[in-house]
C-alpha positions as CSV (number, residue, x, y, z in Angstrom):
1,X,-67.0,-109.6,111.2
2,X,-65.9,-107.4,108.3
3,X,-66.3,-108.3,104.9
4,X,-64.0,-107.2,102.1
5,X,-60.2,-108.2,100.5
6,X,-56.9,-108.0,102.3
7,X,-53.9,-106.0,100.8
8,X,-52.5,-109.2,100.0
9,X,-55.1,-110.8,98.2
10,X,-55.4,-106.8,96.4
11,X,-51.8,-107.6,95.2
12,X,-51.9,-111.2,94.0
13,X,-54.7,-110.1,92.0
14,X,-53.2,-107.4,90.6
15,X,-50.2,-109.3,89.6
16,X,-52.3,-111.6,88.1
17,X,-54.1,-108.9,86.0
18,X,-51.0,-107.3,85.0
19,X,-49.2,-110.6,83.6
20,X,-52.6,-111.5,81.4
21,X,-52.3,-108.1,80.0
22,X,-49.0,-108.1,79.1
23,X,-49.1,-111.7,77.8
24,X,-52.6,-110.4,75.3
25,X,-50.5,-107.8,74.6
26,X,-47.5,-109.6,73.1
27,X,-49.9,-111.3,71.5
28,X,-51.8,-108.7,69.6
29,X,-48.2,-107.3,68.7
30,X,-47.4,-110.8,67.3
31,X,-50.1,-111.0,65.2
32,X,-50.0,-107.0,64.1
33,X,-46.1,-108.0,63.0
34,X,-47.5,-111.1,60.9
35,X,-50.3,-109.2,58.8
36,X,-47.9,-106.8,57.8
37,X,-45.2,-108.9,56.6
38,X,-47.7,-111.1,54.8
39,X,-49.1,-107.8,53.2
40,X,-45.6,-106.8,52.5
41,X,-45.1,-109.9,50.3
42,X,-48.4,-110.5,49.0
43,X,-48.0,-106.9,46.9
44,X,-44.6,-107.9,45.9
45,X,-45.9,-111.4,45.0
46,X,-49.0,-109.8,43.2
47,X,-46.8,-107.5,41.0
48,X,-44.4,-110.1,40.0
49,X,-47.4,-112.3,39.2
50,X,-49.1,-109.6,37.4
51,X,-46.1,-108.8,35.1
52,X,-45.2,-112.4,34.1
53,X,-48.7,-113.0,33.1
54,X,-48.9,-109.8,30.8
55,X,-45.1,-110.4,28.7
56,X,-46.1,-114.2,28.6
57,X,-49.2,-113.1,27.1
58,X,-48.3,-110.3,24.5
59,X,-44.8,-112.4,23.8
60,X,-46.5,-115.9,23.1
61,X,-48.8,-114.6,21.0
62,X,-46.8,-112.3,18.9
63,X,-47.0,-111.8,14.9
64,X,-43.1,-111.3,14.8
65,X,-39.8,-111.5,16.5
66,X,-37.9,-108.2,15.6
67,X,-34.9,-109.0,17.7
68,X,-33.5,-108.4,20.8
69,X,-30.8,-106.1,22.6
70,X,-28.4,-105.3,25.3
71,X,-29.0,-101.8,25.3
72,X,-31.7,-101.0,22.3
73,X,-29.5,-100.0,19.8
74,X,-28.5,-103.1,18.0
75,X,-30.6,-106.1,17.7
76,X,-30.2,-109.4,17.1
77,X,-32.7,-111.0,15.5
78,X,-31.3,-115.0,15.5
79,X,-30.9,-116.6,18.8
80,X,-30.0,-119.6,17.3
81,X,-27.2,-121.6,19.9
82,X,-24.3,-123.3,17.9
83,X,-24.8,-127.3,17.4
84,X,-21.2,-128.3,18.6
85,X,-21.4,-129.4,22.0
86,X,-19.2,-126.4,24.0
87,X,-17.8,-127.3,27.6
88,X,-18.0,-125.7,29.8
89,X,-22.1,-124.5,28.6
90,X,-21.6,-120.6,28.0
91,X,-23.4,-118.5,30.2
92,X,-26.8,-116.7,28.2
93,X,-26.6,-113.5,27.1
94,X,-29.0,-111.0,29.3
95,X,-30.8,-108.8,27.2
96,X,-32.7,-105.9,28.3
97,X,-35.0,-104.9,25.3
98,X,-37.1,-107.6,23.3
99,X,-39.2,-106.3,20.1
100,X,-42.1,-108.1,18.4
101,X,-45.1,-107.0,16.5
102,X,-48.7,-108.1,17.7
103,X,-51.4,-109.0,15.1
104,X,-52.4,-105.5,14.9
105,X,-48.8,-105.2,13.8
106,X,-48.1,-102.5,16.6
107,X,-44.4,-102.1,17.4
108,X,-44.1,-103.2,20.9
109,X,-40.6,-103.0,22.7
110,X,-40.3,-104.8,26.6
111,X,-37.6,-103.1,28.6
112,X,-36.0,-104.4,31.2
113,X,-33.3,-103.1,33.3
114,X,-32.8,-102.4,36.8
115,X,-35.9,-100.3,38.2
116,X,-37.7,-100.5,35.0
117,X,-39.7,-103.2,33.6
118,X,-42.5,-102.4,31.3
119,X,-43.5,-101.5,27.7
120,X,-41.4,-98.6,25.9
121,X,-43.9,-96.3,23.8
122,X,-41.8,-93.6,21.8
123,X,-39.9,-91.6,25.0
124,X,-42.3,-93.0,27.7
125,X,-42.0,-96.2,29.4
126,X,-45.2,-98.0,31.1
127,X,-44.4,-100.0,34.1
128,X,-45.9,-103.2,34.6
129,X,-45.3,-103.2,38.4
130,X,-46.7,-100.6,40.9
131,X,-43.7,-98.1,41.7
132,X,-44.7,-97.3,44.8
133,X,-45.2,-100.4,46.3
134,X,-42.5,-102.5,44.6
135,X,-39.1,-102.0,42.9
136,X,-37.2,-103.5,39.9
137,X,-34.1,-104.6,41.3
138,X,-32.7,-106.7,38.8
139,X,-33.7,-107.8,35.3
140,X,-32.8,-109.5,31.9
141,X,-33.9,-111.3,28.8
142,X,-32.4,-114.6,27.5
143,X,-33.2,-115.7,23.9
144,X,-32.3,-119.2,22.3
145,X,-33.3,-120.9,19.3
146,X,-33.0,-125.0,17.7
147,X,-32.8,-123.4,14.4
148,X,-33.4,-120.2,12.1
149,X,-36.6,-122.4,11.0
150,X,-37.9,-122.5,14.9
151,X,-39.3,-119.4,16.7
152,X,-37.4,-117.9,19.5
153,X,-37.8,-118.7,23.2
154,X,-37.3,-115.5,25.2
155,X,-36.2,-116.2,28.8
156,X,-37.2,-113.2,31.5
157,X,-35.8,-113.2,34.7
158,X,-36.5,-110.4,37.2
159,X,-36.5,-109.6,41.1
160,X,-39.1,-107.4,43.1
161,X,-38.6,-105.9,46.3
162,X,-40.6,-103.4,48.7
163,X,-40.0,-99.9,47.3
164,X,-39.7,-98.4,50.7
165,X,-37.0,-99.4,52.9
166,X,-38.6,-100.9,55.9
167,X,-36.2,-100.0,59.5
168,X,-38.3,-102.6,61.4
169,X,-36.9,-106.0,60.3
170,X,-40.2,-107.5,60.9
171,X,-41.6,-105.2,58.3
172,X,-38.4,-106.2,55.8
173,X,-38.9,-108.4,52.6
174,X,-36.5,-110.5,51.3
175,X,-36.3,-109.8,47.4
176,X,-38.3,-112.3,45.9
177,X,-37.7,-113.6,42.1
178,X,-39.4,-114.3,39.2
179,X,-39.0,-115.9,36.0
180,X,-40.3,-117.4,33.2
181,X,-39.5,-118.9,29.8
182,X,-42.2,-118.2,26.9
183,X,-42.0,-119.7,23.5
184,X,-43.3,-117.2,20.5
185,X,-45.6,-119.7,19.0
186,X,-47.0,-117.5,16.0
187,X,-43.7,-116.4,14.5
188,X,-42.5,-118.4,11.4
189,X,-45.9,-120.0,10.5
């Protein structure tokens, strides 16, 4: 009697070998699709983050409001919204440059316009978000105010997206917003 495997039985296990492989395959694919997505967003996610937490911070704690401006020629220093009850509820203005002083009565001026958000400092602008792995897509300012007596709440709205352009859509990133209203508690007292 000989001993050893038919051609058959060669096959079926072959077969069978070649559909766990492509099955662990698809698989490892899968999972290689899914980190880098959820890499993708975490950096755009950690920029945003990163950003709101350093204006809220220098913004809240600000010595004085010196106004705010479309462009960063003019600025307005009063926000305040007119008592009579307007219908419809006018859109907000969207600013793009907000200047305070800190306590150590620096000048600071936030920009904000469409691939820039960051801190201008006489021609040079620093970026609070990492250029290369996010960009600015859109951004603005809002400003209101009870009364002259009140300080200013500045309103910042912005959206972050990859700054590559990704061809594999399992790679793309939806832009993702951001935004934040932060009262200037110091000014006025």
């Amino acid at each position: 009697m000989k001993r050893g495997f038919t051609l058959i039985e060669v096959l079926v296990v072959l077969a069978l070998l070649t559909t766990i492989g492509s099955l662990i395959l698809s698989i490892i694919t899968s999972m290689a699709r899914t980190v880098s997505k959820t890499t993708a967003i975490n950096r755009v996610t950690q920029n945003g983050s990163a950003a709101i937490i350093q204006i809220t911070k220098t913004l809240r704690n600000a010595k004085s409001f010196n106004g705010i401006s479309v462009d960063g020629s003019e600025y307005a220093t009063d926000c305040s919204v007119s008592v009579l009850p307007l219908t419809p509820t006018p859109t907000p203005t969207e600013y793009h440059v907000v200047k305070i002083k800190d306590f150590t009565d620096k000048d600071i001026k936030f920009v904000c316009l469409e691939g820039i958000l960051g801190i201008k400092e006489g021609d040079d602008i620093i970026q609070f978000v990492n250029e290369s792995e996010v960009a600015v897509t859109s951004c603005s300012f809002t400003c209101s105010q009870a009364s002259t007596f009140e300080p200013p709440t500045i309103g910042i709205s912005f959206t972050l997206s990859q700054a590559t352009e990704e061809t594999l859509p399992e790679r793309t990133v939806s832009p993702i917003p951001f935004q934040t209203t932060i009262r200037l508690r110091n000014v006025n007292r």
